[in-house]
N, C-alpha and C positions, 0 to 999 in steps of 0.2 A: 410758512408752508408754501411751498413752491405748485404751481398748476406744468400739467401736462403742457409740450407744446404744441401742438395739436389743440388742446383750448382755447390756450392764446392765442395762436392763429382765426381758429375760427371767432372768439371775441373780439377780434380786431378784425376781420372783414365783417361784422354786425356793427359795430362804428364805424365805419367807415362805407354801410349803404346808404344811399338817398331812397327818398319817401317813395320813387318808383319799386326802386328793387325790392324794397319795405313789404311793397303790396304784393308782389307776385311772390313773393316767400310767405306771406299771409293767405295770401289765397290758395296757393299750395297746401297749405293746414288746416283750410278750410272741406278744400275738397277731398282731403285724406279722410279726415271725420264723417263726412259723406259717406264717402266709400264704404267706410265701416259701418256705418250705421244702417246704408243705402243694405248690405246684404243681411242685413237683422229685418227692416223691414219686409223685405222680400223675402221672410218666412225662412231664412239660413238660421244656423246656429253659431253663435259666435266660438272663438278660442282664442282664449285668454295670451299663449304665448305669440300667436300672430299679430295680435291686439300691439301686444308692450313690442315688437321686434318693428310692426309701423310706428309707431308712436316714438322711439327710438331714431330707425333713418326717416323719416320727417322733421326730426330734429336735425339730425346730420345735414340733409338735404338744405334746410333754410339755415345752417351756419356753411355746409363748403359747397354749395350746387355744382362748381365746376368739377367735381370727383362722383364717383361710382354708385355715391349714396341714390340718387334718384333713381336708375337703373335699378338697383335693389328692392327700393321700396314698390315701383310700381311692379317688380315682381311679387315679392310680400301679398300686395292687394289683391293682384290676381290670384293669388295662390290662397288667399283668405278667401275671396267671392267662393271658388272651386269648391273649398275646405266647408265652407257653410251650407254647401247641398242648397241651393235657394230651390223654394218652391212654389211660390207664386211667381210664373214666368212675367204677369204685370208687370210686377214692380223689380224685373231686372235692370230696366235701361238704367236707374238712381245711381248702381253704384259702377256700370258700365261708362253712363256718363261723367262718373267724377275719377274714374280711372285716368280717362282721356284728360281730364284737365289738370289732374296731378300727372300726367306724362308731360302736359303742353307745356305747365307751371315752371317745371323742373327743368327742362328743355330750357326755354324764356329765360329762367334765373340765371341759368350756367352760360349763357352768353351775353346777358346784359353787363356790360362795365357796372363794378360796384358802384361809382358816383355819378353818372351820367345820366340820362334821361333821354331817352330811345326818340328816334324821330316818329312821325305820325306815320310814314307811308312802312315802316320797318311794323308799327300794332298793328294797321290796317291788314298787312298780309297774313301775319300772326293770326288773327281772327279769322278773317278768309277761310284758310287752308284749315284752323279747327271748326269752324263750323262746317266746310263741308265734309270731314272725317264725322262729326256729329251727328250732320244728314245722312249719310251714308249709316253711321248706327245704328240712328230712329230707322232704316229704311229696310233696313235686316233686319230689325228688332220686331217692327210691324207685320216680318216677313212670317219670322216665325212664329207670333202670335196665330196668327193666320193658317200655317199649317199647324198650328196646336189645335186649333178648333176646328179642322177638315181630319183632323185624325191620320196625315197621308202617313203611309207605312212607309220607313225607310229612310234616309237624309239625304241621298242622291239629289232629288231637284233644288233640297234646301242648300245644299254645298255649291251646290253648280250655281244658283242663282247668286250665293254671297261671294263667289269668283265672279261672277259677271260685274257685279258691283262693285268691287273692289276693283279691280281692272279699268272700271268705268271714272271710277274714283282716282283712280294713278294717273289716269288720260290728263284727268280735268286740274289735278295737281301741276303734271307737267307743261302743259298748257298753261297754266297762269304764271307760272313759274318765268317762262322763257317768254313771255309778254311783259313780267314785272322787271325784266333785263333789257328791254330794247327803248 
């Protein structure tokens, strides 16, 4: 019986990763499970077909990263978080923050050469640039804790501060960016 080729493809670039690229497709399924699990904790409701459609391109994603599977899935996830109604605003950052790292993962995977083994100053930036998309998270996330518990009527200041932030956030991107080139 003959396999799809499309299978073969992708089992041949799972032979053919090294132990780096091994872990960033691992940890990408790490943080998927997260995600999922992250908007159960935070008082969502799960569903079942969003559930099997991640679970599904998470697979995709860590057999072809360089194709559209990852785009998909971290759509999927957000469209799980949303679909879960979460309601303890607490425990939103869980699956907010493994969104971001199954976006970073995915990102990561689909440009590492399958056999190679990335230089330190290429992780170093990598890191960098999601920790501070992270900090910036935690810094909204705090935010609107915060007008959760003043009760402010409206989202106006809350919009306008997570523009400030992000903006603030793009600054500080671009900036190390064009310092990690000279």
């Amino acid at each position: 019986m003959s396999r799809l080729p499309l299978v073969d493809r992708a089992l041949d670039t799972l032979r053919a990763t090294g132990t780096y690229g091994m872990a960033v497709r691992a940890g990408l399924v790490v943080a998927c499970a997260c995600s999922m699990v992250g908007a159960e904790v935070a008082g969502g409701t799960s569903n079942p077909l969003l559930a099997v459609c991640a679970a599904l391109l998470a697979l995709g994603t860590v057999a072809r990263p360089d194709s559209h599977f990852g785009l998909a899935l971290v759509a999927v996830l957000a469209l799980q978080w949303y679909a879960a109604d979460v309601s303890v605003l607490a425990w939103s950052l869980l699956p907010a923050l493994a969104i971001l790292a199954v976006h970073v993962l995915a990102a990561h995977a689909a440009i590492v050469p399958p056999r190679a083994e990335t230089r330190r100053g290429v992780t170093s930036r990598w890191l960098r640039h999601t920790g501070a998309a992270a900090l910036g998270t935690l810094m909204v996330w705090l935010l609107t804790i915060s007008f959760n518990l003043v009760h402010a009527a409206g989202a106006v200041l809350l919009t306008s501060v997570g523009a400030l932030l992000i903006s603030v956030v793009t600054v500080g991107f671009t900036m190390c960016s064009t310092s990690d080139e000279t």
